[in-house]
BAPAMI-501315 format. One line per field, with one value per residue (C-alpha): x, y, z; residue in one letter. Coordinates in steps of 0.25 Angstrom, whole numbers, plus 2048, in hexadecimal, padded with zeros to 3 digits. Example, Ala and Ser with C-alpha at 12.3 -4.5 7.8 and 13.67 -1.06 7.14 Angstrom:
residues 2
x = c(831|837);
y = c(7EE|7FC);
z = c(81F|81D);
aa = c(a|s);
end
This chain:
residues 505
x = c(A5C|A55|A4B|A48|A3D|A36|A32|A25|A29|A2B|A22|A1F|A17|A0E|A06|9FC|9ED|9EC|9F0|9E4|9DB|9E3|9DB|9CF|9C6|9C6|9B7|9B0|9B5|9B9|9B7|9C5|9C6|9C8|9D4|9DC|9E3|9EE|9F7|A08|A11|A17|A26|A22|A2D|A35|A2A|A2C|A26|A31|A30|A3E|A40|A33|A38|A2C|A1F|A17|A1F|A20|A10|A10|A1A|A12|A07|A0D|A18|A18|A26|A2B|A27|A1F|A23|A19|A16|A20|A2B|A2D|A2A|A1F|A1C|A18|A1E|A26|A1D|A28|A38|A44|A52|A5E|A64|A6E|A64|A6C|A61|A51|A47|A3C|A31|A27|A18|A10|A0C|A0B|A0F|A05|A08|A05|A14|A15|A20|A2E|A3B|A40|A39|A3E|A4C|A4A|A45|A50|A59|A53|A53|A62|A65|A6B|A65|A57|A5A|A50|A4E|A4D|A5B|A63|A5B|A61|A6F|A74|A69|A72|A6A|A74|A72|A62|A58|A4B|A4A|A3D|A32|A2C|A38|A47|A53|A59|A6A|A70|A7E|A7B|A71|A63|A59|A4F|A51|A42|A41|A47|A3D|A31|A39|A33|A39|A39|A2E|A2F|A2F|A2F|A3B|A41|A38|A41|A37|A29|A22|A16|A1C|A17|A16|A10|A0A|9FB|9F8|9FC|A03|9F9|9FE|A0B|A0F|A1A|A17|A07|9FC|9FF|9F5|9F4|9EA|9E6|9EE|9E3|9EF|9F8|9FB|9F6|9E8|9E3|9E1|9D5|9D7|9D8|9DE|9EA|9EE|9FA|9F6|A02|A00|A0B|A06|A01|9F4|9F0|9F1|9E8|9DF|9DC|9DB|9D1|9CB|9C9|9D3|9DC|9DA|9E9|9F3|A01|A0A|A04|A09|A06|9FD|9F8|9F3|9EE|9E4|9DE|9DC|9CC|9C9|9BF|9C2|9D1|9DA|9E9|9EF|9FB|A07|A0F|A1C|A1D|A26|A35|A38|A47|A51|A5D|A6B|A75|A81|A8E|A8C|A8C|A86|A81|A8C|A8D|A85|A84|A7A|A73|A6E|A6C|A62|A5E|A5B|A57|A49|A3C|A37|A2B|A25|A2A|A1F|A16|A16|A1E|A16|A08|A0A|A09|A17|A21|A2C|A39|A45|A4F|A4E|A46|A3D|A36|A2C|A33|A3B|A49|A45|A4E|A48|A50|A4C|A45|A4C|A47|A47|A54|A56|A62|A69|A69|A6D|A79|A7C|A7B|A84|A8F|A90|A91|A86|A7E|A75|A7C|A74|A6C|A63|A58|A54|A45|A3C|A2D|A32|A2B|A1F|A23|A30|A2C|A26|A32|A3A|A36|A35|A43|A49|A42|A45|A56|A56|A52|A5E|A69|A69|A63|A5C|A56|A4E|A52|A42|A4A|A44|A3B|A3E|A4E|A4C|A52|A5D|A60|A60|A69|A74|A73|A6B|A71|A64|A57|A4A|A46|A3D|A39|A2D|A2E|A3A|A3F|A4A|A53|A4E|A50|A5E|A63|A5F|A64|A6E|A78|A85|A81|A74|A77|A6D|A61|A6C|A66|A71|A7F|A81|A86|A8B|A91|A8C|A7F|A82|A87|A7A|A73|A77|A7A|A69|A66|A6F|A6A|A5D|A5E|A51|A57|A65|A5F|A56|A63|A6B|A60|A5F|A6D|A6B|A60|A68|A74|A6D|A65|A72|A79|A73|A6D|A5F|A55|A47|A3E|A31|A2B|A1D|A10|A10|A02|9F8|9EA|9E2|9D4|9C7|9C2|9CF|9D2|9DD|9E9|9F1|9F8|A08|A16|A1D|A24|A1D|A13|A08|A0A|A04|A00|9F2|9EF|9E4|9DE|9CE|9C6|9B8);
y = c(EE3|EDE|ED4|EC6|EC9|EBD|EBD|EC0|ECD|ECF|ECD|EDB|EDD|EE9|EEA|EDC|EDF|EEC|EF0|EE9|EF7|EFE|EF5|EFC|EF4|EFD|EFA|EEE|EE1|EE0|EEF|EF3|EFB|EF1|EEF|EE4|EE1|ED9|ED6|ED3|ED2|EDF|EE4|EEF|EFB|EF1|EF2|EF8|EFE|F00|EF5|EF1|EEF|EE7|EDF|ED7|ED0|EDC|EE7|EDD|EDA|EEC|EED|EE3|EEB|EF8|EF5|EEB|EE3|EE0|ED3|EC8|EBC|EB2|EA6|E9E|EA8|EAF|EBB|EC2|ED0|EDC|EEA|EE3|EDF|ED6|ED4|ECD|ECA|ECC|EBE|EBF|EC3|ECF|ED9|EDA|EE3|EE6|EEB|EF1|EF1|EFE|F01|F0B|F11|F16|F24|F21|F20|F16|F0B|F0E|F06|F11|F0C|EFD|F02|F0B|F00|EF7|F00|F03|EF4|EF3|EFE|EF7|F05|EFF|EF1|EEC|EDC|EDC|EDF|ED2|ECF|EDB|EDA|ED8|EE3|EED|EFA|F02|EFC|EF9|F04|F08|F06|F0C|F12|F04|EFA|EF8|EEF|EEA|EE5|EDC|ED8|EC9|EC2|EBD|EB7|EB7|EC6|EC9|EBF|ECB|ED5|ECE|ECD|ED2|EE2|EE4|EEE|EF8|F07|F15|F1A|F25|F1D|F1D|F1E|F15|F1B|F1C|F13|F13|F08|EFF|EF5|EF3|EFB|F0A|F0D|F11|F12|F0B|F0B|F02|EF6|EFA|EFA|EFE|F01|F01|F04|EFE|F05|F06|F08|EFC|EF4|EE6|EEE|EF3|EEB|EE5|EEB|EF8|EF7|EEF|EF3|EEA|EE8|EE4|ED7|ED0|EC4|EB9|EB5|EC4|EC3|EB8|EBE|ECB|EC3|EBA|EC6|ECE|ED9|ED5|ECF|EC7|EC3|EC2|EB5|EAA|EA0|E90|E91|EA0|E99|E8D|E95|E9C|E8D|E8B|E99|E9F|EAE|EAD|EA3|EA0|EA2|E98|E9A|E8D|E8A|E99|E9C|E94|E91|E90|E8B|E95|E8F|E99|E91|E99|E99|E8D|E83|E82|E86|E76|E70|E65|E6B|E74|E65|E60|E6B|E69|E59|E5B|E66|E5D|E68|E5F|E61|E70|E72|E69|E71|E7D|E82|E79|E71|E80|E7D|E72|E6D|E75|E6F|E78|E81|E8F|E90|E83|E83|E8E|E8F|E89|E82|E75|E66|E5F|E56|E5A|E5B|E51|E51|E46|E48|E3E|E43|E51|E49|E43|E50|E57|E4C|E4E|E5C|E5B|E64|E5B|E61|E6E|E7B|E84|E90|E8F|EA0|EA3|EAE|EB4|EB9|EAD|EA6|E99|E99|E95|E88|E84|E88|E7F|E73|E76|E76|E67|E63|E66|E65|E56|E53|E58|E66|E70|E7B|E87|E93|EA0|EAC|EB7|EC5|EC3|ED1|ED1|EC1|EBE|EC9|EC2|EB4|EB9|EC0|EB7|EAA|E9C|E94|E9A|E9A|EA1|EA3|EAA|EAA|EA7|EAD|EA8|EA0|EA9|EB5|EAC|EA9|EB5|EBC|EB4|EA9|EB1|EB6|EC3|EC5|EC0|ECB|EBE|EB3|EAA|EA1|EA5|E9C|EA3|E9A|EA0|E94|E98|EA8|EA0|E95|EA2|EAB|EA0|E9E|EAC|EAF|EA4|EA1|E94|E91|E82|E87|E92|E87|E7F|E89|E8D|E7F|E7E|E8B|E84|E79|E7F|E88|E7C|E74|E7F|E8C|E89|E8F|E82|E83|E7A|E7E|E86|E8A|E92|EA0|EA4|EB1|EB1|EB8|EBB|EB6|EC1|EC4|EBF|EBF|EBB|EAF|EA7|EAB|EA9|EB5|EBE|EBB|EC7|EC0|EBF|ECA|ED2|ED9|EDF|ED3|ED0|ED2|ED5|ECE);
z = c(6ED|6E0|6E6|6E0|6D5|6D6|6E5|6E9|6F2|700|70D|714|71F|720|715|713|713|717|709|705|709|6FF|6F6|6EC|6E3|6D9|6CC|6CB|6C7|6B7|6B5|6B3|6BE|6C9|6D1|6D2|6E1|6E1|6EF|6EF|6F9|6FC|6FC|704|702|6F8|6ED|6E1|6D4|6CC|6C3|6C2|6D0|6D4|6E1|6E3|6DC|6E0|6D8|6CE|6CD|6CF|6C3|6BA|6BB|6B7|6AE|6A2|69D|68F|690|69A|69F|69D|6A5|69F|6A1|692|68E|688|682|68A|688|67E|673|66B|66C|663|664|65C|657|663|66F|672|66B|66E|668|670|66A|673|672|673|683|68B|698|6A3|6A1|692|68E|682|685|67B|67D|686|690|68F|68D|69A|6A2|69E|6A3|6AF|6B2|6B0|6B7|6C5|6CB|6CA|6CE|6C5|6C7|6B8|6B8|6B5|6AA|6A2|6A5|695|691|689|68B|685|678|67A|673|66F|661|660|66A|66C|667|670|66E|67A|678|682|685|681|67A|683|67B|687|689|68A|695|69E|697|69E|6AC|6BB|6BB|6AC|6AB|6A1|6A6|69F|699|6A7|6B1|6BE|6C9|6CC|6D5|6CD|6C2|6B4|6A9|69E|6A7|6A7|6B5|6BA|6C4|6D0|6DE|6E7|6F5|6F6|6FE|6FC|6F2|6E2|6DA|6CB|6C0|6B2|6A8|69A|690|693|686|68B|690|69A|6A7|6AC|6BA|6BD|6C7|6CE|6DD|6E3|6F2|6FD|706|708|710|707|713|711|700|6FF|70A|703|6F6|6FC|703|6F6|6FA|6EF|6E2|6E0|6EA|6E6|6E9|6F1|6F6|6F4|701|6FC|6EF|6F6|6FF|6F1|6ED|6ED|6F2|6E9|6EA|6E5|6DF|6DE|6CF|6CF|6C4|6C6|6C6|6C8|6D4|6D8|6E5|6EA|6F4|6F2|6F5|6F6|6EE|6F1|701|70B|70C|6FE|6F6|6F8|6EC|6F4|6FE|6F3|6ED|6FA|6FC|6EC|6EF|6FF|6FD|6F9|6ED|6EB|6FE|6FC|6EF|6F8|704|702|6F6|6F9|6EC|6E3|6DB|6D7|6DB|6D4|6CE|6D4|6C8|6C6|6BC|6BC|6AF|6A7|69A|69B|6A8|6A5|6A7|6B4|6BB|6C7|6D3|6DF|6EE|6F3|6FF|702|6F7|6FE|70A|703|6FE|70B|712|706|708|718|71B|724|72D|727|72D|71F|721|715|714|712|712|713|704|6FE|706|700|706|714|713|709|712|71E|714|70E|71C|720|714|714|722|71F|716|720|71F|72A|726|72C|726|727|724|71D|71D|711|70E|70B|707|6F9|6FC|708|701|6F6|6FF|70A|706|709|706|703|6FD|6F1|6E7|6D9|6CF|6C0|6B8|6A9|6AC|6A4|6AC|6B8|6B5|6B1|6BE|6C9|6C2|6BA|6BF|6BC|6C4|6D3|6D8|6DB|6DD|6E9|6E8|6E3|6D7|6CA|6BF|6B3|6AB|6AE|6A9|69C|69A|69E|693|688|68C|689|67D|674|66C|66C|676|677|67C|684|68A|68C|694|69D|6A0|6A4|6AD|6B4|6B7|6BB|6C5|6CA|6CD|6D2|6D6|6E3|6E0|6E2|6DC|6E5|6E0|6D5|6DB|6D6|6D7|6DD|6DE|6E3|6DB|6DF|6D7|6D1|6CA|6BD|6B2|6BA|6B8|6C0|6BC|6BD|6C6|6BE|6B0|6AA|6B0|6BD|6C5|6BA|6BD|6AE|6AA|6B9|6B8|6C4|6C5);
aa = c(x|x|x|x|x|x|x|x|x|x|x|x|x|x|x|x|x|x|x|x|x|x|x|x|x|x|x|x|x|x|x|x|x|x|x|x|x|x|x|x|x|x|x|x|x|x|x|x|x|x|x|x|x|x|x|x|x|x|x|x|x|x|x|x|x|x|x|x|x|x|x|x|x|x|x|x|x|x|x|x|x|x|x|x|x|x|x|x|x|x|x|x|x|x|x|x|x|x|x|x|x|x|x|x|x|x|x|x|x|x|x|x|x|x|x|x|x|x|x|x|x|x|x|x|x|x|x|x|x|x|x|x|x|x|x|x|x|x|x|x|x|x|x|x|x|x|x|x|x|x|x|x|x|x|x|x|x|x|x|x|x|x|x|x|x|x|x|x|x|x|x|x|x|x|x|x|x|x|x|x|x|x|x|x|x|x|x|x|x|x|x|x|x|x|x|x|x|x|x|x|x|x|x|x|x|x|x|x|x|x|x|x|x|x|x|x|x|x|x|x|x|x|x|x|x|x|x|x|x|x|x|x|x|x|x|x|x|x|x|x|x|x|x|x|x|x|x|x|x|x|x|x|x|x|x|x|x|x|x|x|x|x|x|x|x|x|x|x|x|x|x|x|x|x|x|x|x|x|x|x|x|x|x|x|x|x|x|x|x|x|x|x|x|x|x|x|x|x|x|x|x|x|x|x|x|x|x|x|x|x|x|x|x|x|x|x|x|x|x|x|x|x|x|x|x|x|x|x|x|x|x|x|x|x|x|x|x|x|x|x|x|x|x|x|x|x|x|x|x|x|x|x|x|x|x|x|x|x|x|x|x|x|x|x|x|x|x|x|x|x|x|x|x|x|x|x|x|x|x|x|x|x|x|x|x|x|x|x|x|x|x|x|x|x|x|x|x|x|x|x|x|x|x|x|x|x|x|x|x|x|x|x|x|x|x|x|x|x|x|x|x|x|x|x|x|x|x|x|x|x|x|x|x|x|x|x|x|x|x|x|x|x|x|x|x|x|x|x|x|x|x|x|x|x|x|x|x|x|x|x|x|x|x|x|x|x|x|x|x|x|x|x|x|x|x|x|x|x|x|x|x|x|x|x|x|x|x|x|x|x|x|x|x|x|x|x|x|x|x|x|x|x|x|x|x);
end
């Protein structure tokens, strides 16, 4: 199973604060020695520290801090130079050169372009099931080489002017050239590898030598506590210093509270309803706009997400590049009732599928169920194991909930919408149009075109897909007040959980 990237790992029982007592304080506040304690959700025996793999937030925060990409994604979702320090196209989009900047390995190492071509390699390889994976899938490593130490070309199949896009991607960390195993992984990021017990504390120290300096901590442990009460607790408590992924009532008690605060990125998470379109009932367009003009997106932000997001326009990637300009979408509730009654689906029995796997999901889903219940259809929920969840919903769904953090839209379509990639389809629906606008998109430099197609994409998917955006909400972390230089940020981008320029004191 390759995991959804974007969720923010799995509920596990067992650990919570008792992991806390693993915790040191290491020097004094602001003398480099100090140790930074931040707590994630646990995956128990489903973590990983292979850096291709990474199921959940926490490997992906662990990876961040041990390994570095060729490029970041910023806040607005383009990329920025990391290992790579600059990079071109050919006038067709089929060739980039990479030219690397000058870093260094933990083991002293210097960075070539063997490395990045083994990592590539490794990331297609279906052997690893790197998540990365898709993005790749016209990379021609046969004809890709080093042409120096620090320089590469990478060939594709067709041409992709947003290529680096998928260099800045979740699971694309570079690794030395022969690295198979990571048990006690090795890289360019700002903090050695330490210590790991899977499903328990990580500990990491400041590396002196990385290329963007050294650390202002010298130490970074990741501590487990999987239940949200007990992460703001030891945050409150001073046992920890950052908790991971709160929710809209989480943030909302660090409003006011002078020991910790709640950094928000807006606009930063989307929340779904998942309708299945090639299985019964929803295979009838008719019921998927009934359900489309029947939920009340602006009560579920109000109540659902305390007022911590807005309502979402049944697209993803609300804000971003190539998000088209529609008109929003509103709550008509006899329309879906008319819609209902022409496709005789009155009263007509539908299970909504939810789990623990995202702690927004059980409010929305009491709301959802009142509010289609009140335009004719019955539903009921079914509390999936949180553990199996998104599997579960992609083998077996009917009508779920899901969710996913900030992506480019490119990224985002070239995942999960193309004929090509079914591994995170939610809802069945392939279009070969949308393969077509999609790599039209990719292969021209146009910006306007580009722009253009992408907006086509979105549409398409928004009329016909089934995957209904009803909210895009804040992504919160409390972080305690003695900690500076973290910033509130979009999941997924380079900032976000990256440890390298907190301060203590």
């Amino acid at each position: 199973m390759i995991p959804d990237i974007s969720r923010r790992g799995f509920i596990v029982g067992g650990l919570g604060m008792a992991a806390l007592t693993l915790a040191g304080c290491g020097g004094s506040p602001g003398s480099g020695t100090d140790r930074l304690r931040v707590a994630f959700a646990s995956g128990g025996s489903q973590e990983s520290l292979d850096p291709h793999v990474l199921p959940l937030y926490v490997d992906q925060a662990r990876a961040k801090a041990c390994f570095d990409t060729l490029v970041g994604w910023s806040q607005d979702m383009t990329p920025q130079p990391r290992l790579a320090e600059s990079w071109e196209s050919d006038p067709t989009g089929s060739r980039w050169r990479i030219v690397l900047r000058d870093a260094r390995f933990h083991d002293g190492r210097p960075l070539t372009a063997d490395d990045v071509l083994h990592s590539l390699r490794r990331i297609v390889d279906p052997d690893t099931t790197a998540i990365a994976a898709a993005l790749f899938r016209d990379l021609d490593l046969t004809a890709s080489r080093a042409t120096s130490a620090t320089e590469l070309e990478l060939v594709l199949n067709r041409p992709n002017f947003l290529f680096p896009l998928a260099w800045g991607a979740p699971g694309t960390e570079i690794v030395q050239q022969g690295a198979t195993g990571f048990d006690s992984p090795v890289g360019t990021g700002p903090f050695r590898f330490g210590s790991f017990s899977p499903g328990g504390p990580a500990l990491y120290t400041a590396f002196d030598d990385h290329w963007d300096g050294r650390p202002a901590i010298g130490e970074l442990e990741f501590l487990p506590v999987d239940d949200e009460e007990a992460r703001i607790g030891a945050l409150l408590s001073g046992q920890v210093h950052y908790a991971h992924d709160l929710t809209p009532a989480g943030a909302a008690r660090l409003d006011g509270d002078s020991r910790a605060s709640a950094l928000s990125a807006p606009a930063a998470a989307n929340q779904f309803l998942v309708m299945r379109v090639d299985r019964p009932p929803f295979d009838d367009a008719r019921l998927r706009e009934a359900v489309r003009y029947g939920i009340d997106r602006d009560e579920l932000v109000r109540v659902a997400l305390l007022g911590r997001g807005r309502p979402g326009n049944d697209m993803f990637g609300q804000g971003l590049q190539y998000y088209p300009d529609v008109e929003q979408v509103v709550h008509d509730p006899d329309r879906a009732r008319a819609l209902i009654t022409e496709a005789g689906a009155q009263g007509q029995a539908i299970e909504l599928q939810t789990s623990g796997a995202d702690p927004n999901f059980d409010a929305a889903t009491t709301i959802v169920a009142r509010q289609l219940t009140a335009i004719g259809l019955r539903v009921s929920a079914r509390t999936l194991p949180s553990e199996n969840y998104f599997r579960t919903i992609r083998e077996q769904g009917v009508f779920s909930q899901n969710s996913t953090g900030s992506l480019p839209i490119p990224d985002y379509i070239g995942r999960r919408m193309l004929t090509s990639t079914p591994t995170y389809d939610f809802t069945g629906y392939r279009s070969p149009e949308i393969d077509r606008l999609y790599y039209d998109a990719i292969g021209t430099d146009d910006e306007a075109a580009r722009a253009t197609g992408f907006g086509r994409i979105m549409q398409l998917l928004r009329a016909d897909s089934g995957g209904l955006v009803w909210a895009v909400r804040d992504w919160n972390v409390g972080v305690a007040a003695e900690v500076s230089g973290l910033e509130p940020a979009r999941p997924n981008t380079f900032a976000w959980a990256n440890f390298a320029g907190a301060r203590l004191g």
